[in-house]
C-alpha positions in Angstrom: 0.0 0.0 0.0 1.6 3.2 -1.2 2.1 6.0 2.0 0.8 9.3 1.9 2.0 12.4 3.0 -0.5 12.8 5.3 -0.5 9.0 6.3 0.7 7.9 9.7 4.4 7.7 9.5 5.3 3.6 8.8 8.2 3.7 11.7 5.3 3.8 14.1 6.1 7.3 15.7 2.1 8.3 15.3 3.2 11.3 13.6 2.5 12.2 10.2 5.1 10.5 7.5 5.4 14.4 6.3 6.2 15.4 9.5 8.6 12.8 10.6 10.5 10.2 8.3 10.3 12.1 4.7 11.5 14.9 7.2 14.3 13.3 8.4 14.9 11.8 5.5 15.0 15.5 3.1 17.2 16.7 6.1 19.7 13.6 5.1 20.4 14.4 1.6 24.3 14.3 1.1 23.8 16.0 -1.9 21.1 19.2 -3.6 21.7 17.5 -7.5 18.5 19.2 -9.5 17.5 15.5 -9.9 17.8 14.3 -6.6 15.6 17.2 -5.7 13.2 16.0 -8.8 13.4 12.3 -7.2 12.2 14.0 -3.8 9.8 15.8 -4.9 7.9 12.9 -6.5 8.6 10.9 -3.8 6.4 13.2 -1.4 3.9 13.6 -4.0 3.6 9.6 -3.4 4.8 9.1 -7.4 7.0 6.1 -6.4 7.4 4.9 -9.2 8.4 8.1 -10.9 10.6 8.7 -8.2 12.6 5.7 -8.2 13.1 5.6 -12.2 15.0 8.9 -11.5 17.0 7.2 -8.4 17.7 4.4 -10.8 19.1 6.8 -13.5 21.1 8.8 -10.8 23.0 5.1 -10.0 23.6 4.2 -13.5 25.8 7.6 -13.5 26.5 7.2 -10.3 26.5 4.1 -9.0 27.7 4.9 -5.5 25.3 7.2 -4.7 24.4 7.1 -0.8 20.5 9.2 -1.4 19.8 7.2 -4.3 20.7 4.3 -3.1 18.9 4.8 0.4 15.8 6.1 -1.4 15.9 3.1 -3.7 16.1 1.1 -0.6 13.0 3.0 1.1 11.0 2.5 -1.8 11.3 -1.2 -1.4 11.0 -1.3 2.1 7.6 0.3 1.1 6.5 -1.8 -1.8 7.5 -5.0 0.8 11.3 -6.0 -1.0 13.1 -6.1 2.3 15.8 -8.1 0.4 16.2 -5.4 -2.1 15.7 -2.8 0.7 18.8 -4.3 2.7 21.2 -4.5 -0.3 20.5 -1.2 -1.4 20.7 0.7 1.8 23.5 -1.8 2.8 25.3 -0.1 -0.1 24.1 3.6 0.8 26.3 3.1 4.2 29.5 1.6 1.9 29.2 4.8 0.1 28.4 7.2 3.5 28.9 5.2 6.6 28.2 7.9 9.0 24.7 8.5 8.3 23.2 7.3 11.7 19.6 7.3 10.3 20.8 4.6 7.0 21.8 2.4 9.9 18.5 2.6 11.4 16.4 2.1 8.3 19.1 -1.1 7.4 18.0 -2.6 10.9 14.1 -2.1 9.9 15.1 -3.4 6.8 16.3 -6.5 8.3 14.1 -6.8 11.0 11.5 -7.4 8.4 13.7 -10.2 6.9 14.3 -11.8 10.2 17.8 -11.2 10.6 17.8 -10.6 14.4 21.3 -10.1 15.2 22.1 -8.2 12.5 19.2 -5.9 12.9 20.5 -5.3 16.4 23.7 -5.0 15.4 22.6 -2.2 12.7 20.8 -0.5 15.5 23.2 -0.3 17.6 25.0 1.5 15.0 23.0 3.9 14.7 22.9 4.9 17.9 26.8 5.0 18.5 26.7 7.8 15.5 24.0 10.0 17.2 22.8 8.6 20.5 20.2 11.2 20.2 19.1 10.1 17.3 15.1 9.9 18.3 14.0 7.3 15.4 16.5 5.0 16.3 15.9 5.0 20.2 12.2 4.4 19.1 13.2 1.6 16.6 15.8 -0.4 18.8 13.1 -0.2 21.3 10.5 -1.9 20.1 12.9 -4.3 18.0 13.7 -4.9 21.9 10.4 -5.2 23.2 9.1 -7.6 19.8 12.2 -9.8 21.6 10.2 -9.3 24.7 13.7 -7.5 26.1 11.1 -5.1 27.6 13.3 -4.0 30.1 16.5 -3.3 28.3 13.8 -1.2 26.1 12.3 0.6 28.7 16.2 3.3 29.2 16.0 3.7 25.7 12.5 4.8 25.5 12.8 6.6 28.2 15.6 9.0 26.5 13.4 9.1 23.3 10.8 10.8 25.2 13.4 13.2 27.0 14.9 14.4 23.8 11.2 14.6 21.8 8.5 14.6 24.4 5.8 15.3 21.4 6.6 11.9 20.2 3.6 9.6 20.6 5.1 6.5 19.3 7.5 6.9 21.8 5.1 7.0 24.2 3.2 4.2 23.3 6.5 1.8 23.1 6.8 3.0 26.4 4.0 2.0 27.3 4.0 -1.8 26.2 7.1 -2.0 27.7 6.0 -1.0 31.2 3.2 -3.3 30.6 5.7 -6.0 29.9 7.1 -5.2 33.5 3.9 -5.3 34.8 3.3 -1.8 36.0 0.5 -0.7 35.0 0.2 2.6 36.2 2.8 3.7 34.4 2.1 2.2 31.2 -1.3 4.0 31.3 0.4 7.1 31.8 1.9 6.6 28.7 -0.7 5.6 26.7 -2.5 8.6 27.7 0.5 10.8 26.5 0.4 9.2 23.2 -3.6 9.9 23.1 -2.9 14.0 24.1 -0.4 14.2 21.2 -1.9 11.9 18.4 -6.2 11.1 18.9 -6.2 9.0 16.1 -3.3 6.8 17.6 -5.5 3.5 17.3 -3.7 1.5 19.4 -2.8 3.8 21.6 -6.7 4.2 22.5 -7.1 0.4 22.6 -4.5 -0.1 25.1 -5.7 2.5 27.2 -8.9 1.5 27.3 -8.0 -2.4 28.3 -6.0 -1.3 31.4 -8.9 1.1 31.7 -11.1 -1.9 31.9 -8.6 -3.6 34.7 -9.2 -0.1 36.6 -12.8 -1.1 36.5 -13.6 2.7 34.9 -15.4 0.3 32.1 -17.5 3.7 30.7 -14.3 5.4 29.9 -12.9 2.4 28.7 -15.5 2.0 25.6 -15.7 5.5 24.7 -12.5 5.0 23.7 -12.7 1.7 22.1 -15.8 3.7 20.3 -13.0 6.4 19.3 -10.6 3.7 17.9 -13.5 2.2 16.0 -14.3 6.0 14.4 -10.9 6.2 13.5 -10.7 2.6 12.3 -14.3 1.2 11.7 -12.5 -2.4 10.7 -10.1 -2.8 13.5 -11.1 -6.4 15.0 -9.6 -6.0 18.2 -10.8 -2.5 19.8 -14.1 -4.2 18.4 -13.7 -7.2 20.3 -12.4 -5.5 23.0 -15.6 -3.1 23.1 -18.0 -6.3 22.7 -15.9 -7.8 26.3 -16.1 -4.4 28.2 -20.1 -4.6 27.8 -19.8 -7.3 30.1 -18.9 -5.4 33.1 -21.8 -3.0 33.4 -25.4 -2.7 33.1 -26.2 -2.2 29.5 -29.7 -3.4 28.0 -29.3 -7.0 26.9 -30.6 -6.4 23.8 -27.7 -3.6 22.7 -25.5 -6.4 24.0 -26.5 -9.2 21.5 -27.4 -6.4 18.8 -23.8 -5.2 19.2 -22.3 -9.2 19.0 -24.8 -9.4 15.8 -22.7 -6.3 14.6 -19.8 -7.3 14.9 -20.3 -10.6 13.1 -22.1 -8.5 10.6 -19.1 -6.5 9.5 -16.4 -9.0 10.1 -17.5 -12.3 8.7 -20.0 -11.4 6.0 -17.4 -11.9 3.1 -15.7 -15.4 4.6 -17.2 -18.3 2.6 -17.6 -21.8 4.6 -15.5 -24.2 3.3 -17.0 -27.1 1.5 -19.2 -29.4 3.8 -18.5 -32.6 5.2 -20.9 -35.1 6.3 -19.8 -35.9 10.5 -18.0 -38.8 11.4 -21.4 -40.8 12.8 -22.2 -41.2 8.9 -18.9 -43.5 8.9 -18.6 -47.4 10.2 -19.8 -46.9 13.7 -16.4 -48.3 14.9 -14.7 -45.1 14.3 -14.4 -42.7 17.2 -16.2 -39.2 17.1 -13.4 -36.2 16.6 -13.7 -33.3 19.1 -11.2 -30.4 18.6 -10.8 -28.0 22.0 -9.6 -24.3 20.5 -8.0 -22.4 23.2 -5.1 -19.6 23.2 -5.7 -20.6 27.2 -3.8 -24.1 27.3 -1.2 -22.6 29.6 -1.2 -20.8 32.8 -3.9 -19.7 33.1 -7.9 -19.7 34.6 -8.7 -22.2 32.0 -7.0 -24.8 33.0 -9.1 -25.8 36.2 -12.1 -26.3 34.0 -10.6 -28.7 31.0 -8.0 -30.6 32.8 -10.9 -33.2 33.5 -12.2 -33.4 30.4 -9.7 -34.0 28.7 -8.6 -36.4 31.0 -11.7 -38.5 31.3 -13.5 -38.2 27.5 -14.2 -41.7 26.9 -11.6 -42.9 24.3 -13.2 -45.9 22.9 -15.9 -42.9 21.5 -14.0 -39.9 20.9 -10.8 -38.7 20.1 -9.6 -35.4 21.5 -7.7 -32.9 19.5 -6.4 -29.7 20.9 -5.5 -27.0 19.2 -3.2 -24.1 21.2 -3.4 -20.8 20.3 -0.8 -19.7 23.0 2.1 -18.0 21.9 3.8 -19.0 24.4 3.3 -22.5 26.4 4.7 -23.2 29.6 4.6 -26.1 32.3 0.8 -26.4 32.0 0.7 -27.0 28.4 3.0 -29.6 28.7 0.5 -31.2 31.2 -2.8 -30.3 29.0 -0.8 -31.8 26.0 -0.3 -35.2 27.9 -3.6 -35.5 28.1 -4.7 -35.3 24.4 -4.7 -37.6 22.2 -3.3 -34.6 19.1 -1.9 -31.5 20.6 -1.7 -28.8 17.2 0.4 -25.5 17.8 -1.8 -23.1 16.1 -1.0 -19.7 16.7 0.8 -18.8 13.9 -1.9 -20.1 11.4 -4.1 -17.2 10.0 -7.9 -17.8 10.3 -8.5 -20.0 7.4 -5.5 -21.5 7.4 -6.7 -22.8 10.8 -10.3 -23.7 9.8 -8.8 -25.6 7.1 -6.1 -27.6 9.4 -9.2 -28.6 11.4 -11.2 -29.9 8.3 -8.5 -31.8 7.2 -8.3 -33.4 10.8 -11.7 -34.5 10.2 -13.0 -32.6 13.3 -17.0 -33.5 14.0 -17.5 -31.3 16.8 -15.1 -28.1 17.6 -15.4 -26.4 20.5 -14.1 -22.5 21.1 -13.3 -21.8 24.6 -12.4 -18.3 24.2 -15.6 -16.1 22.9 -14.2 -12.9 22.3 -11.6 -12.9 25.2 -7.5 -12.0 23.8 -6.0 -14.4 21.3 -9.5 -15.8 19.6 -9.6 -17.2 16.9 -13.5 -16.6 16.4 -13.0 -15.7 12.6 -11.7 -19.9 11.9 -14.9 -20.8 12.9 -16.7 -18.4 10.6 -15.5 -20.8 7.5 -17.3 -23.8 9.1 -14.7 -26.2 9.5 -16.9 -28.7 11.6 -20.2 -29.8 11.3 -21.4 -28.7 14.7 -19.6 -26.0 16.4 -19.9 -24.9 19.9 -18.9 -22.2 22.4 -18.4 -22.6 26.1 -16.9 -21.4 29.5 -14.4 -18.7 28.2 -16.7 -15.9 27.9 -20.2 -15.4 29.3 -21.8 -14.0 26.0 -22.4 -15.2 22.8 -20.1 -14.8 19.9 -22.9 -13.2 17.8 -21.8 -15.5 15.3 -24.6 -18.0 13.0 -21.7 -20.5 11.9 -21.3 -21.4 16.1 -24.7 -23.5 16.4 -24.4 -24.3 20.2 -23.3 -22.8 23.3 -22.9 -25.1 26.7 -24.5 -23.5 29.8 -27.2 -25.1 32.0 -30.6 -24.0 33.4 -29.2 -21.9 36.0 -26.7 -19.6 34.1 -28.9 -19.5 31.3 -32.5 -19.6 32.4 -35.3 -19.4 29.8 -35.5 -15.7 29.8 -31.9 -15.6 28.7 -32.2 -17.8 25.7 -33.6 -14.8 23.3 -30.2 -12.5 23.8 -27.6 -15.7 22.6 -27.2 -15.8 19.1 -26.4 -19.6 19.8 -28.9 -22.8 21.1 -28.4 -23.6 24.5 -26.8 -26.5 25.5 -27.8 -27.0 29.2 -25.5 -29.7 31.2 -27.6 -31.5 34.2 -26.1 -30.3 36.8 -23.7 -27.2 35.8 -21.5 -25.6 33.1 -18.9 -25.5 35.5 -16.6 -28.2 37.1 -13.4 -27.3 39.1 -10.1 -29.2 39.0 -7.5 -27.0 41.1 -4.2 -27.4 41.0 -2.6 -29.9 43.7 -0.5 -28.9 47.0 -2.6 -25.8 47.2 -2.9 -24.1 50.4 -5.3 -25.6 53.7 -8.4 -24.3 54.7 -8.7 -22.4 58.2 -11.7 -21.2 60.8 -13.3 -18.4 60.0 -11.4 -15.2 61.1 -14.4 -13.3 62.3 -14.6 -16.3 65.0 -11.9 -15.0 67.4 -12.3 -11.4 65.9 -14.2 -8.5 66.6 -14.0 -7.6 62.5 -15.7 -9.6 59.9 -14.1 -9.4 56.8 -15.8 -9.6 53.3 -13.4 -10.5 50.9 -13.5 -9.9 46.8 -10.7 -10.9 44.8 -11.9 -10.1 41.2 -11.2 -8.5 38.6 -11.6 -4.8 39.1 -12.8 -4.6 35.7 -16.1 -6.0 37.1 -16.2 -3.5 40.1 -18.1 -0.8 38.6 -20.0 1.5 40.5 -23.7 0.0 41.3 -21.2 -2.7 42.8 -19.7 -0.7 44.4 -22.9 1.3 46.1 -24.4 -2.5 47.2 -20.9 -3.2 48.8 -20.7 0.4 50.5 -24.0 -0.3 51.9 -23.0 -3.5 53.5 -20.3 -1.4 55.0 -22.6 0.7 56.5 -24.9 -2.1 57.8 -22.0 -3.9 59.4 -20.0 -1.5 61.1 -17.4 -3.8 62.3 -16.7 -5.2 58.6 -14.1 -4.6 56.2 -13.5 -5.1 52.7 -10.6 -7.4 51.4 -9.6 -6.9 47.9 -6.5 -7.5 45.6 -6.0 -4.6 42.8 -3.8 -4.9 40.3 -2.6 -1.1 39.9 -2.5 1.8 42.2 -4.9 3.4 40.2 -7.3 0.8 40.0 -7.1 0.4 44.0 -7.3 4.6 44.5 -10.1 4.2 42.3 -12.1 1.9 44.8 -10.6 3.8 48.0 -12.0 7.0 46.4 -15.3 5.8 46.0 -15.7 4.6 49.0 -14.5 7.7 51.1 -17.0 9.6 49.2 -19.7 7.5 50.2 -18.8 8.1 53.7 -16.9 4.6 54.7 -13.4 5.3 56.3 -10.4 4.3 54.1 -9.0 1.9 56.9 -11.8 -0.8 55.9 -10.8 -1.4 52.9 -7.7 -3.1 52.6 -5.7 -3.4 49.2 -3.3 -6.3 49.0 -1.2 -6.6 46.3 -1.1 -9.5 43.4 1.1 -12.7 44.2 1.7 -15.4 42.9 -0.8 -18.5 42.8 -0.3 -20.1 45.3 0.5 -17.2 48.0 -2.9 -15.2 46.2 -4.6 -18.2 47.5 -3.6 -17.4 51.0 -5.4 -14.3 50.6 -8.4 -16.7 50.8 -7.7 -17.9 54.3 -8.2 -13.9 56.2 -11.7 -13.6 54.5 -15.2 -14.8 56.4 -16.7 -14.6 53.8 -16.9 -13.3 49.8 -19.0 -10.8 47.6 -19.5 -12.0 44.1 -19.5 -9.2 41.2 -23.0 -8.3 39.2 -23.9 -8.0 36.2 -21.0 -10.1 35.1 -20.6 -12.9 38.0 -17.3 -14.6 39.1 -16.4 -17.9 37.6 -13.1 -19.0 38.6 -12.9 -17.1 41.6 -16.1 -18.3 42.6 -14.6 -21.4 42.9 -11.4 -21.0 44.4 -13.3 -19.6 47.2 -15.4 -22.3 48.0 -12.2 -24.4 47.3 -10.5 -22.4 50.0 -13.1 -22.8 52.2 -14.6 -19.6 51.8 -18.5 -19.3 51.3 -19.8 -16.2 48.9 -23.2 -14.8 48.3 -24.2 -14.1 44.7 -27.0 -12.0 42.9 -28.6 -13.8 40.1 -28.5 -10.8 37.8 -30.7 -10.6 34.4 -27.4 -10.7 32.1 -26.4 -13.1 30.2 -23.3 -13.5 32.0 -24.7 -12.8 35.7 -26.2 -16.2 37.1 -22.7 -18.0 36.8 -22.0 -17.8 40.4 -25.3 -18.9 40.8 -24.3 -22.1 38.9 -21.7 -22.6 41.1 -23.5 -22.5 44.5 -26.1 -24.6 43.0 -23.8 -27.6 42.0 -22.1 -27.0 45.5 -25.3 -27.8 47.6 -25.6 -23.5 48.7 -28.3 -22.5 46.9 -29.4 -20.2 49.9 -26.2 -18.0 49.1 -28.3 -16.7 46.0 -30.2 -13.7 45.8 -32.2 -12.7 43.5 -31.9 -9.0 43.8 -29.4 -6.2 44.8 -31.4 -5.6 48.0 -31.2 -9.3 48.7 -27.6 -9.2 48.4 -27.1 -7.0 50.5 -29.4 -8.3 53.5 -27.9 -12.0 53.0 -24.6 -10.3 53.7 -25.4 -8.5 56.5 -27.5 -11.3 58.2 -24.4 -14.2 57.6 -21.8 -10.9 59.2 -24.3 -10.9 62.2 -24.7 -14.8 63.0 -21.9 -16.0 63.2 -23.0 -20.0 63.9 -24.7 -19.8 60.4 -22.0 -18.7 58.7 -19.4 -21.9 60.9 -22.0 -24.0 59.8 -21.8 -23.6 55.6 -18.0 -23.2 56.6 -17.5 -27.2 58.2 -15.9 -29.2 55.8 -16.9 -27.2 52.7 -14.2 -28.3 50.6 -14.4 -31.8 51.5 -18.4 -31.1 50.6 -17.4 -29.3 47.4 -15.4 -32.3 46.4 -18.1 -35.0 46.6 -20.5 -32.3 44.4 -21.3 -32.2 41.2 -18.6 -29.1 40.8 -15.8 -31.5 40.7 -17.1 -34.5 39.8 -14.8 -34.6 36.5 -16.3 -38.1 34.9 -19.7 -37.2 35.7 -19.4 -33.7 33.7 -17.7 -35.1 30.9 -19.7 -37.7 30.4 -22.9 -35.0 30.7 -20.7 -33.1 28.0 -19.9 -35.7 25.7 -24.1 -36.9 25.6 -24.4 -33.4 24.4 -21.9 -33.6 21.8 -23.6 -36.7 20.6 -26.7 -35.4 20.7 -26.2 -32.1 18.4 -23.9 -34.5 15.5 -27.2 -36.5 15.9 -29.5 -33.9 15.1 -27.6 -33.3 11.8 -30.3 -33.7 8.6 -28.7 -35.8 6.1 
């Protein structure tokens, strides 16, 4: 695609190419020849072609030329030749080798080509001839961070935005790289900088508005997902991203699905489904039914509690289990998740029908997404039909909006009747619940509750802050006020997102010294956290899943509210495969009493406490065979309903 003037600049800087490359590079001519000036000139008028006839000529009479021969190379950078683009500019330096910014554009060059070290080595080049040189700071830093060297980044990018503080690409490097260090704060700092200087930074708004979704300030958060998609109507991830952050607030159920409808609307109208092909139970009934698990969540990570049982106990005389990773990275838990399949398929490189077309060809029957529209979906694969009967489940507590995903797996608790008109999907409804908990082993014992030899009684909620928004906030404030001896327990990741939550709550007159912030750790000592709570508040509209569980797991009872969303009865599930269907309330008043009367009798609360994860255990919410076996009648039962 040729680059305008006007165009963001391609080294990423978020200014215009006019006001920052074809700058830099006028201000690097070695030489004013009235064709070299002609050569320019078409080059900003975006007549390439033109342009690089005249460089061409100027190296036939001149063969050495360092500007034509770095033009030349730019030119094919552009059009995509990074080969050509590296032995051109390659020969601009042979001619001129202190020209800091051909050593940069050599290392983008070969970046492109894969040639890590050398790219580095050109880099670094660059910035031994001008250390100040602002492009190549920028550059070297996010060839760093793509290495995911975010700190080593993070000193360069740093001095970029000393020496040009108006330069938002900058910023926004910055900004990944503090969010590869995990601090978050700062990294939204920088996002917002980038923002202030460049609006239509697209990017740049997405990112902000996904660690303003972990801040829980959701409202914000779209509105500029909703800028990103002005700027960029056919940007699939602020969309996606937007479709997730309606989760965490009350928005009318019928936007919701109408947005999901959208969304499939303008991304998968022009995908074609590949050819059909009849499911395997049209074969010799000897042969096993084909079920393909796509997940970029086989790692470490929430996912794993709920398909480490299945996998483990599918019945292998019926079905054969494929799974295919999205993760870019896979760690110890993959390697344990891929032990217990029969095909484990690396996937994340694969473009979308490249994927759908690996899982035809693997003669898939029933595929099932795990993700919805959480990070590193591949919802688009599915849109080309590459099995017979598709399904959604447990990822994401919507539906994908999509018609080619015929099935979604709930049960008649977190999806009651009411709900089925705002899935795009038929419901699926397990037995017992959609849910079943396999934690990992050696994870820390349960303990008394502390309230019992305490005057405080502490409520603990260890969500995501995304789902803390503010009619949360008001029910959890007003148990607060009911029990004055309580306190709040909460983990926040982000000093922003945990000022957010002490603000509100000093403005709605409950001391700061009840709430208590504790900082992220990992797994195992998070767990911990579990074992100073009396008990836990679930999140509404968009219930707990995972936490939910660990809780009980821990010990821990929680109290729910059966909101109307699709995605606010799952804690409700939960308590109703666990035997505590009295935790559930079916309004925000309700919630609030139930807490307030468990806070105040203390023998009721001991009582659900006794043995709960010995009780949890022997329930249907970790009863593994039993739920896959529920699962794979279901499976059975949609290939069956397949017209012929």
């Amino acid at each position: 695609m040729e680059l305008s003037r006007n165009d963001p600049c391609p080294c990423g800087s978020g200014k215009k190419y006019k006001r920052c490359c074809l700058l830099l590079e006028q201000q690097n001519l070695t030489g004013t020849s009235p064709r070299l000036m002609q050569a320019l000139q078409l080059y900003e008028a975006e007549q390439f072609e033109a342009a690089e006839k005249i460089y061409r000529s100027i190296l036939t009479d001149v063969p050495s030329n360092p500007d034509a021969l770095h033009y030349l190379g730019l030119i094919e950078f552009r059009h995509g030749d990074f080969a050509a683009s590296v032995r051109h500019i390659s020969l601009a330096i042979t001619s001129k080798p202190s020209v800091a910014h051909f050593h940069c554009n050599l290392g983008n060059s070969l970046k492109q080509l894969g040639q890590k070290n050398k790219a580095e080595a050109a880099y670094r080049k660059a910035l031994r001839l001008d250390p100040n040189l602002t492009l190549g700071l920028v550059n070297f830093g996010s060839f760093l961070l793509s290495e995911r060297r975010s700190h080593e980044a993070i000193d360069l990018l740093l001095k970029a935005v000393k020496i040009d503080p108006n330069h938002a690409f900058a910023w926004y490097a910055l900004g990944q790289a503090w969010y590869e260090e995990e601090n978050i704060d700062s990294a939204a700092q920088c996002y917002r900088q980038a923002v202030a200087l460049n609006a239509d930074f697209t990017d740049a708004q997405i990112n902000l508005a996904n660690i303003l979704i972990r801040f829980g300030d959701c409202r914000d958060a779209i509105q500029h997902l909703q800028e990103a998609l002005r700027i960029n109507p056919n940007n699939l991830y602020a969309y996606q991203s937007y479709l997730a952050a309606l989760n965490y607030d009350f928005f009318p159920n019928e936007d919701v699905l109408q947005a999901h409808q959208n969304w499939a609307a303008q991304f998968l109208s022009r995908i074609e489904p590949l050819p059909e092909r009849p499911p395997s139970l049209t074969k010799p009934t000897t042969q096993r039914i084909k079920i393909g698990y796509l997940s970029p969540d086989f790692r470490r990570h929430a996912m794993r509690f709920f398909v480490r049982h299945i996998f483990k106990y599918h019945d292998r005389n019926r079905f054969e289990v494929f799974c295919y990773s999205l993760a870019g990275r896979e760690d110890d838990e993959s390697v344990r998740l891929k032990a217990l399949a029969d095909h484990w398929l690396p996937c994340a490189s694969l473009d979308d029908r490249a994927l759908a077309q690996h899982i035809r060809d693997d003669g898939i029957d029933v595929l099932v997404d795990l993700a919805g529209h959480t990070a590193g979906n591949k919802l688009l694969a599915l849109a080309y039909k590459p099995a017979p009967v598709q399904v959604t489940m447990l990822g994401y507590m919507n539906t994908s909006g999509m018609k080619a995903i015929g099935y979604r797996v709930s049960d008649s608790i977190a999806c009651p009747p009411n709900m089925e008109a705002f899935f795009s999907e038929k419901i699926l409804r397990m037995p017992n619940s959609q849910w079943c908990y396999m934690p990992d082993e050696n994870i820390p014992d349960c303990v008394p509750a502390p309230c019992i030899s305490s005057n405080e009684f502490i409520f603990g909620a260890f969500h995501n802050t995304a789902k803390m928004n503010d009619t949360l906030l008001a029910a959890w404030c007003e148990i607060l006020r009911r029990v004055p001896q309580g306190k709040l327990l909460t983990v926040a990741w982000g000093k922003e997102a945990g000022q957010r939550l002490k603000t509100y709550l000093v403005d709605a007159g409950i001391l700061d010294n009840r709430l208590v912030i504790l900082e992220p750790k990992p797994y195992t000592q998070y767990l911990c956290y579990y074992q100073l709570a009396d008990l836990t508040l679930d999140t509404f509209p968009y219930a707990g899943g995972t936490v939910s569980c660990e809780s009980l797991w821990m010990g821990v009872p929680f109290i729910t509210y059966a909101a109307p969303t699709p995605g606010g009865n799952g804690g409700a599930s939960i308590l109703v495969a666990a035997g505590l269907k009295q935790l559930i309330a079916n309004s925000i008043e309700e919630y609030i009493d139930l807490a307030v009367t468990l806070a105040n009798n203390k023998d009721a609360l001991v009582t659900i406490r006794t043995n709960l994860r010995q009780n949890i255990e022997s329930s249907p919410l970790a009863d593994g065979v039993r739920y896959t076996h529920e699962l794979e009648n279901l499976f059975t039962a949609a290939l069956a309903a397949i017209p012929y």
